[in-house]
VOGU-3710 file (C-alpha; in Angstrom, 3 decimals, decimal comma):
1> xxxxxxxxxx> -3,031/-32,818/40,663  -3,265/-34,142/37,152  -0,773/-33,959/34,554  -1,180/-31,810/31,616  0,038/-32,396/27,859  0,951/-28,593/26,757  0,756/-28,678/22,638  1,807/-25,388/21,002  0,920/-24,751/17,318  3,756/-22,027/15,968
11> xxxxxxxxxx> 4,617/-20,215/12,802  8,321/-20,360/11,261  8,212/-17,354/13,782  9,727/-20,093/16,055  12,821/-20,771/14,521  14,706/-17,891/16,296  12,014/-16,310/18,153  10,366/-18,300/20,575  12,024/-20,398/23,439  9,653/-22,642/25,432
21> xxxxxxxxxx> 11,849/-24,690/28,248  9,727/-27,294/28,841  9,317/-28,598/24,893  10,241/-31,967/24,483  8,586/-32,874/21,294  8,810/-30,771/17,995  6,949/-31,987/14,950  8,842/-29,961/11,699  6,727/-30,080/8,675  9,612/-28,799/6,537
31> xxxxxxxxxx> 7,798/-26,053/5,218  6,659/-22,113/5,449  5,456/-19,505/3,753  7,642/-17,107/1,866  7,069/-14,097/0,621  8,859/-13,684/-3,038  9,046/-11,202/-5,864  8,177/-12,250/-9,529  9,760/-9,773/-11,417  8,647/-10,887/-14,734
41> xxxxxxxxxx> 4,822/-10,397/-13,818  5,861/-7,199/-11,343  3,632/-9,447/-8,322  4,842/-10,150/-4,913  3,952/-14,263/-4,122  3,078/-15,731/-0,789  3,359/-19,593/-1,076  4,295/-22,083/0,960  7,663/-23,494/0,221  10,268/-25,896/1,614
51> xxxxxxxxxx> 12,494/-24,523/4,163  16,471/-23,975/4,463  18,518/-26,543/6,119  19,752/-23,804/8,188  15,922/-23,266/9,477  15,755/-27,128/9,821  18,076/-27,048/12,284  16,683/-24,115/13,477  13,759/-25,892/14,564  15,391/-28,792/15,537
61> xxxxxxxxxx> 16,666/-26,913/18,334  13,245/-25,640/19,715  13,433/-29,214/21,301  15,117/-29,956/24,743  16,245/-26,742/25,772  16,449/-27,571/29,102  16,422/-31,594/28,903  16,802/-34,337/26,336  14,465/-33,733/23,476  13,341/-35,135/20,426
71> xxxxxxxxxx> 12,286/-33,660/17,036  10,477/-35,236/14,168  11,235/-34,119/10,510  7,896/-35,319/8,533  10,033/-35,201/5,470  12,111/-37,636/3,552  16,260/-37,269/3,653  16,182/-36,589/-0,090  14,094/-33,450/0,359  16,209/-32,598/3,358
81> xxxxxxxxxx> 19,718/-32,986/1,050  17,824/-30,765/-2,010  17,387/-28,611/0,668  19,134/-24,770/-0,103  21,535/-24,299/2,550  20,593/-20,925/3,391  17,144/-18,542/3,072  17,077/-16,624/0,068  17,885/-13,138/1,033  15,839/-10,676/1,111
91> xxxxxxxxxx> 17,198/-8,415/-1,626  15,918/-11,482/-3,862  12,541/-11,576/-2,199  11,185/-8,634/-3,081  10,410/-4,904/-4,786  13,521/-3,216/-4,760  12,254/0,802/-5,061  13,258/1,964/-1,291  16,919/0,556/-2,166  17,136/1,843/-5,328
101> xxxxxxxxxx> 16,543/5,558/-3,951  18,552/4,831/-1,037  21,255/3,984/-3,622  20,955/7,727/-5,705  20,194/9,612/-2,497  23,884/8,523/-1,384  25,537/8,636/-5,147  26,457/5,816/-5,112  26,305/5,919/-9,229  23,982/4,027/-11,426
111> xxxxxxxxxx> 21,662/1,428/-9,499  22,200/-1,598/-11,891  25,891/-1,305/-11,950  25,805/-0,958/-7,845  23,290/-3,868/-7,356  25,399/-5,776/-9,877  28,156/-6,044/-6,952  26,199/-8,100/-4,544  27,252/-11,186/-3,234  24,092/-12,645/-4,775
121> xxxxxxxxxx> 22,793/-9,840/-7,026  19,367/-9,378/-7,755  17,472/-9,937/-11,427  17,968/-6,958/-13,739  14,664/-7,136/-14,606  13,672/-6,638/-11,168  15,975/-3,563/-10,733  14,154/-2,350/-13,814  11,120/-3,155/-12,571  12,360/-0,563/-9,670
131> xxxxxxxxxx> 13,694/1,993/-11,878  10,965/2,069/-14,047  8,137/2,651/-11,189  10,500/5,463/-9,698  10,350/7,327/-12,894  6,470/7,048/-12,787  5,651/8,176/-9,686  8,225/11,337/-10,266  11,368/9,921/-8,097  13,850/9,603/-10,588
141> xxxxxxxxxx> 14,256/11,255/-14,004  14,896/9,647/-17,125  18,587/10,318/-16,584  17,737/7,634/-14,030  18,953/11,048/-11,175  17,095/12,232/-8,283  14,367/14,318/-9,029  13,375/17,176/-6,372  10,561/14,798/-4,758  12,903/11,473/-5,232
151> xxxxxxxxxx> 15,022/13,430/-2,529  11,655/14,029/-0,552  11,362/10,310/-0,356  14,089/8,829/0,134  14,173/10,700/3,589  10,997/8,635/4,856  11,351/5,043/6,113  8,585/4,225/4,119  7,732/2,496/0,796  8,219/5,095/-2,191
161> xxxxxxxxxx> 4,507/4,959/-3,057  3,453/5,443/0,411  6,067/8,212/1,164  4,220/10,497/-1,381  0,863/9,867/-0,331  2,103/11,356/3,012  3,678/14,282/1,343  0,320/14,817/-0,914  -1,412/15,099/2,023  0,515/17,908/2,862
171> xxxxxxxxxx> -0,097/19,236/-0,505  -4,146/19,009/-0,330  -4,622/19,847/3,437  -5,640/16,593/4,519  -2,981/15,490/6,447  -4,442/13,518/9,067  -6,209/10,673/7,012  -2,791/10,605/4,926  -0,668/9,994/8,454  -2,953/7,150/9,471
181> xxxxxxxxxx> -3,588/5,262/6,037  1,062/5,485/5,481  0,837/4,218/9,208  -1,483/1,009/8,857  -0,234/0,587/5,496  3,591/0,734/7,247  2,817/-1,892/10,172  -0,051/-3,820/9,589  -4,154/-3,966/9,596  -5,194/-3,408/13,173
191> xxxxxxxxxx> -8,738/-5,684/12,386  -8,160/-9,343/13,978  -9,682/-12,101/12,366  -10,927/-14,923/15,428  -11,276/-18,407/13,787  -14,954/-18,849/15,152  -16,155/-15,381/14,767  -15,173/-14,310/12,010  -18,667/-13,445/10,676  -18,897/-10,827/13,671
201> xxxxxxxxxx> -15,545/-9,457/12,819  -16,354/-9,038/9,143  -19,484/-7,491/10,059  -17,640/-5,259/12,395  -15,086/-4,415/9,971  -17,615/-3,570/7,328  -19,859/-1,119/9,678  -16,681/1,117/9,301  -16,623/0,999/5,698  -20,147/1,915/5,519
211> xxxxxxxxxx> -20,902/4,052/1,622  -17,094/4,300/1,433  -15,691/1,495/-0,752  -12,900/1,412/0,225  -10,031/-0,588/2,966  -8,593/2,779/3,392  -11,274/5,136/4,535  -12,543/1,985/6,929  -8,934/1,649/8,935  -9,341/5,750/9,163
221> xxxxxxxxxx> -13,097/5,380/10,759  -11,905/2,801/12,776  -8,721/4,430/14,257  -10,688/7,758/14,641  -13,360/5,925/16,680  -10,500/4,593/18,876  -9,139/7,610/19,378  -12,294/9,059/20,824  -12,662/5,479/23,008  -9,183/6,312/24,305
231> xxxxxxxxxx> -9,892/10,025/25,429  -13,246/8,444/27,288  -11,485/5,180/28,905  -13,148/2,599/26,967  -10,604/1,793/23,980  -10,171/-2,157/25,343  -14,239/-2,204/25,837  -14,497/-0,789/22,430  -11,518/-2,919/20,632  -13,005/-6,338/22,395
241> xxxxxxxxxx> -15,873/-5,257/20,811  -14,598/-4,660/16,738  -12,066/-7,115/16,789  -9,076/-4,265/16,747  -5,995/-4,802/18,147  -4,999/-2,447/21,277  -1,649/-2,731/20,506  -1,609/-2,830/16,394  -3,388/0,601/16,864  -0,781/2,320/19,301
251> xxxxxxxxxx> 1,504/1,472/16,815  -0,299/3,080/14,512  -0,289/6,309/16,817  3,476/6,213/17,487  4,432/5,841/13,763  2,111/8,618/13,193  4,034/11,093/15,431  6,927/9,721/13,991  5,869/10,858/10,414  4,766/14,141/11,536
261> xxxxxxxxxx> 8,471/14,995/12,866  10,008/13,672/9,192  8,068/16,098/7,328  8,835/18,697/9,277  12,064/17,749/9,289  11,838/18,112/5,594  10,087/21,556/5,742  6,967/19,989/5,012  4,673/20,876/7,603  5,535/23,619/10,581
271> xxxxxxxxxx> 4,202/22,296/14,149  3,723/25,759/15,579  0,649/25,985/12,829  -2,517/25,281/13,697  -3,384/21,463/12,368  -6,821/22,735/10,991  -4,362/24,547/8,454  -3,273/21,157/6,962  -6,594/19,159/7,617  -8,728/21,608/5,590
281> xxxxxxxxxx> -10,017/18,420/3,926  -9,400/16,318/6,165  -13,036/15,052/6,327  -13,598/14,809/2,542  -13,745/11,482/1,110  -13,377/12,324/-2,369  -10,379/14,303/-1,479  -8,807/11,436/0,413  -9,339/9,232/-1,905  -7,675/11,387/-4,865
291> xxxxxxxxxx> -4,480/11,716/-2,698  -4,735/7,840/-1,851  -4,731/7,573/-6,108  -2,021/10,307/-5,992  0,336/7,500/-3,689  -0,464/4,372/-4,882  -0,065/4,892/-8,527  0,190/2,915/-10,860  -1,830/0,291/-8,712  -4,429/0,662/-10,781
301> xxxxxxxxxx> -7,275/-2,148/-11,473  -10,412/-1,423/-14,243  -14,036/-2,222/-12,997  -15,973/-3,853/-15,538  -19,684/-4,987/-15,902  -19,931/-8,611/-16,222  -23,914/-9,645/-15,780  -25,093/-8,753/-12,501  -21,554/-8,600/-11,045  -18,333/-7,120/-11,726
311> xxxxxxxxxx> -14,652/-8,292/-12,954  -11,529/-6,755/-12,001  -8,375/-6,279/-14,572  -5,031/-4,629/-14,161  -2,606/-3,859/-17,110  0,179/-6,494/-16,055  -1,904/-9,813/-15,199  -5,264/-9,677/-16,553  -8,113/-10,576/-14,104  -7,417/-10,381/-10,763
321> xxxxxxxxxx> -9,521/-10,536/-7,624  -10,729/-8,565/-4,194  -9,163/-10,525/-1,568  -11,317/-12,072/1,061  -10,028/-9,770/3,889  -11,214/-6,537/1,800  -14,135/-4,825/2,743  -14,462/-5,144/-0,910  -15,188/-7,936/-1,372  -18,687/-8,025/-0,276
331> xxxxxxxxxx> -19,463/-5,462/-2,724  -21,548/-6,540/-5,798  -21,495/-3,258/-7,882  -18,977/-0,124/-7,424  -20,101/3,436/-8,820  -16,965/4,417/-10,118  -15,087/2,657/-12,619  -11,858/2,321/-10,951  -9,780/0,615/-8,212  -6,580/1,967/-6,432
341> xxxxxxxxxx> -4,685/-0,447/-4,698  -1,989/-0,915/-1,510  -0,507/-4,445/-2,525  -1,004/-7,291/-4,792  -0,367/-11,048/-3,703  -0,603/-13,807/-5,666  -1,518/-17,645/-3,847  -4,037/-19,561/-5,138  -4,881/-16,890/-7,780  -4,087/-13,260/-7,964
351> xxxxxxxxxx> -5,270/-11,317/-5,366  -6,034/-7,153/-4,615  -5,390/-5,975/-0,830  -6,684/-3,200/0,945  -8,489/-1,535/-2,273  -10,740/1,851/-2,627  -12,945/2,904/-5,623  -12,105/6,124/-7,075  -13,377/8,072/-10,120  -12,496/8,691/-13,549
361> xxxxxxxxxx> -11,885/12,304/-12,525  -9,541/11,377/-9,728  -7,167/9,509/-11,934  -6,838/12,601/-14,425  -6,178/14,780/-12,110  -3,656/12,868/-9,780  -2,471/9,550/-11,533  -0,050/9,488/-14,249  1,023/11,130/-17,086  -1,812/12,176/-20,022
371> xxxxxxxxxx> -0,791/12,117/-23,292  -3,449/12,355/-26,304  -4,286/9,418/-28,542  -3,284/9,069/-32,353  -6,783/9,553/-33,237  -7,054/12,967/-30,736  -10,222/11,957/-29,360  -9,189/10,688/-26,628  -6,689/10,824/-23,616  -4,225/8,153/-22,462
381> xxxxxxxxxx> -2,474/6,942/-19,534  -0,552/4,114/-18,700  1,164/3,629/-22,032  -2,294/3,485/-23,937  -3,862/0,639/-21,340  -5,791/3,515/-19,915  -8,157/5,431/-22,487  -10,472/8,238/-21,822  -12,963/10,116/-24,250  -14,244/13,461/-24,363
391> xxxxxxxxxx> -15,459/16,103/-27,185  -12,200/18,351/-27,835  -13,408/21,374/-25,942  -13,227/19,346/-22,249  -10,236/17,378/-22,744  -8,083/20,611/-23,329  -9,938/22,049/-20,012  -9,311/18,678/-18,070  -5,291/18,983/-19,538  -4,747/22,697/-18,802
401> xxxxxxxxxx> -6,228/21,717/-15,378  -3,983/19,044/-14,918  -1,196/21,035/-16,089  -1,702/24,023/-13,462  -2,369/21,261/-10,803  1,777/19,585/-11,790  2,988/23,128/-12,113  1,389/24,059/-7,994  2,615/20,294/-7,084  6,284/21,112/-8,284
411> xxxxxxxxxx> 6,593/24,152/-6,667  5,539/23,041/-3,401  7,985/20,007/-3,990  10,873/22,349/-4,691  10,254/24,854/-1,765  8,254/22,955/0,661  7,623/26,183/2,661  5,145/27,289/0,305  1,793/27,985/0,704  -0,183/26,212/-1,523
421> xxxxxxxxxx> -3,337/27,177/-0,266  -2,308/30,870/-0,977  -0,667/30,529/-4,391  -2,507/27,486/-5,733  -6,508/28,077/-4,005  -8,010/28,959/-7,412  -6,484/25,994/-9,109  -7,189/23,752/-5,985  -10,544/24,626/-5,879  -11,405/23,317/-9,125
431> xxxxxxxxxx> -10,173/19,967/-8,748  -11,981/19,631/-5,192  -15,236/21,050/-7,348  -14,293/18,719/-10,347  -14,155/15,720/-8,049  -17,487/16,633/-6,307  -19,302/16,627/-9,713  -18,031/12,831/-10,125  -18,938/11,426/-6,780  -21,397/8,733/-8,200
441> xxxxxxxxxx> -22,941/10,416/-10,836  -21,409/11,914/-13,736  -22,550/15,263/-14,898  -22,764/16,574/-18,796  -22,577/20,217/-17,792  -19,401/19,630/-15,568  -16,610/18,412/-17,512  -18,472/15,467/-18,405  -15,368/12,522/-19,093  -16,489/8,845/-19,795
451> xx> -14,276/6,134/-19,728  -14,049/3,469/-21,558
//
């Protein structure tokens, strides 16, 4: 019988995670990459940096478990003594919005002064940074206290932004999408990438997001088509086949069922109802996508015409771009002007994750605030980075619209028994319509809204 070299090829993963006995020989490159939070630009970073001494040793130890072992650091000792002695923790690593609501939800006074306590407290900017995005998407008020829907969320073991996606799914009866988008966006994308196919698997990937434009509707297609492979015995046949992970998508089921118990926990949703009574639109795209806006506000990135393609911009960095992985990416012309977003990552440049094109329309109706320009001709969102024009006749229809649509919203937030579909169908109706008109083509007779 021969003899066999074994060589394993690990992540930092391996520090703490992995013991194999029979390693003898550990090469440490001294580095990893860490995830960290620039507050100043609002932009989570993934770069490789140089690790801890206490990871150092960490490694150092993979070696010789079980006999005399060696381990070679391919750094010199003068990087190893500028070493920290300790990982950053995480509090300094990145967005702080699920703390700071955990922090009002148990009174624990204002968030700055709290934070302020920590052994190693965070930046106030970045605690701004947290306050100020809480107070956008309706958490907090500006007393910097709970609102009604702040107390909603900070209930759900979720990211802020992706908490109220769940709970506007609720809202516009299309619950199911809303479950499965929070739970990929929760865990993590079930599509594998294999380093020598990886022109099947984008071609795979991208047969789900067929006419959709979007990362979001494509993990729903795919996770609905695995569902159906599971109930006929073929869901390893068909996730060989798509490069899905078996076990990324259970997940995804689990957390699903774990959702659905939190909001009815919260009054949300009753179980003994049938689930066609909160999927009424659960097959709509443009609906989706509105309560996907509805979530991930203020993630917001402009389309704009540049030649034959298109450029992407966002209101805190500029031009950014469709990362690789997006389905996205491959797409040379979008029909709508706008972008919603999951995460942005900056590495080599800044880069958009998991991205879906929505309309002028869907933004108005479920993004932020409006507020009317000096001049009156035109609406504005995002502190005047977002402008939208319209003769005077449709932007007060399009406000009063908007305005019946918060009014339903908060009551449902406040007594989340309430049937929205009962006392809000009317107003409801019109959005769904309003949407409809916008899907691709813009019509003049149908509240007609260009953007600029």
């Amino acid at each position: 019988m021969g003899i066999f070299r074994k060589i394993v090829i690990a992540t930092n993963i391996a520090e703490t995670s992995i013991t194999i006995d029979d390693v003898v020989f550990v090469v440490d490159c001294g580095k990893a990459k860490e995830t960290s939070y620039d507050a100043l630009n609002k932009l989570a970073c993934l770069a490789p940096t140089w690790i801890s001494k206490a990871s150092a040793h960490q490694r150092r130890g993979r070696a010789g478990r079980v006999r005399p072992g060696w381990c070679y650091h391919l750094y010199p000792k003068i990087i190893y003594d500028a070493m920290t002695q300790y990982q950053l923790p995480e509090i300094l690593r990145t967005p702080l919005e699920g703390l700071c609501l955990q922090i009002k939800s148990l009174q624990f006074g204002s968030i700055s002064a709290f934070l302020s306590k920590a052994l190693q407290p965070p930046e106030i900017l970045a605690v701004q940074n947290a306050i100020n995005l809480l107070e956008t998407i309706g958490a907090l008020d500006e007393r910097e206290e709970l609102t009604a829907l702040g107390r909603h969320l900070s209930t759900l073991p979720v990211d802020p932004k992706v908490g109220k996606m769940l709970l506007m799914g609720v809202v516009f009866q299309c619950l199911e999408p809303a479950l499965t988008i929070a739970a990929a966006l929760s865990y993590r994308d079930p599509f594998v990438l294999p380093i020598d196919k990886k022109e099947e698997a984008d071609k795979a990937k991208r047969a789900f997001a067929e006419y959709s434009y979007s990362d979001h509707i494509c993990l729903l297609r795919a996770f609905e088509a695995w569902k159906l492979a599971k109930r006929n015995g073929q869901e390893r046949k068909f996730c060989w086949q798509n490069f899905l992970s078996q076990q990324t998508l259970q997940m995804m089921e689990d957390l699903r069922n774990q959702f659905c118990d939190l909001l009815s926990d919260i009054g949300f949703i009753d179980k003994s109802f049938d689930p066609k009574a909160y999927n009424w639109y659960g097959a709509d795209t443009e609906m989706v996508s509105a309560v996907l806006c509805a979530g991930l506000f203020p993630n917001v990135v402009q389309c704009k015409r540049r030649g034959k393609g298109q450029s992407f911009f966002t209101k805190q960095d500029g031009r950014v771009y469709l990362h690789p992985s997006s389905v996205n990416s491959f797409v040379s012309s979008f029909p709508l002007p706008y972008l919603v977003y999951s995460e942005k990552v900056k590495t080599t440049d800044i880069f958009i994750r998991d991205s879906t094109n929505i309309s002028d329309y869907a933004l108005l109706m479920f993004g932020g605030s409006l507020a009317p320009s000096q001049s009156g001709q035109e609406i504005e969102m995002l502190g005047g980075y977002l402008h939208f024009s319209a003769s005077k006749r449709i932007m007060q229809l399009v406000q009063n619209l908007r305005a019946e649509l918060d009014r339903i919203l908060q009551r449902k937030i406040d007594n989340p028994g309430l049937d929205i579909s009962v006392v809000g169908k009317g107003v409801v109706a019109a959005v769904v319509e309003l949407l409809h008109s916008d899907n691709g083509q813009q019509s003049a007779d149908n509240y007609r809204m260009q953007a600029n």
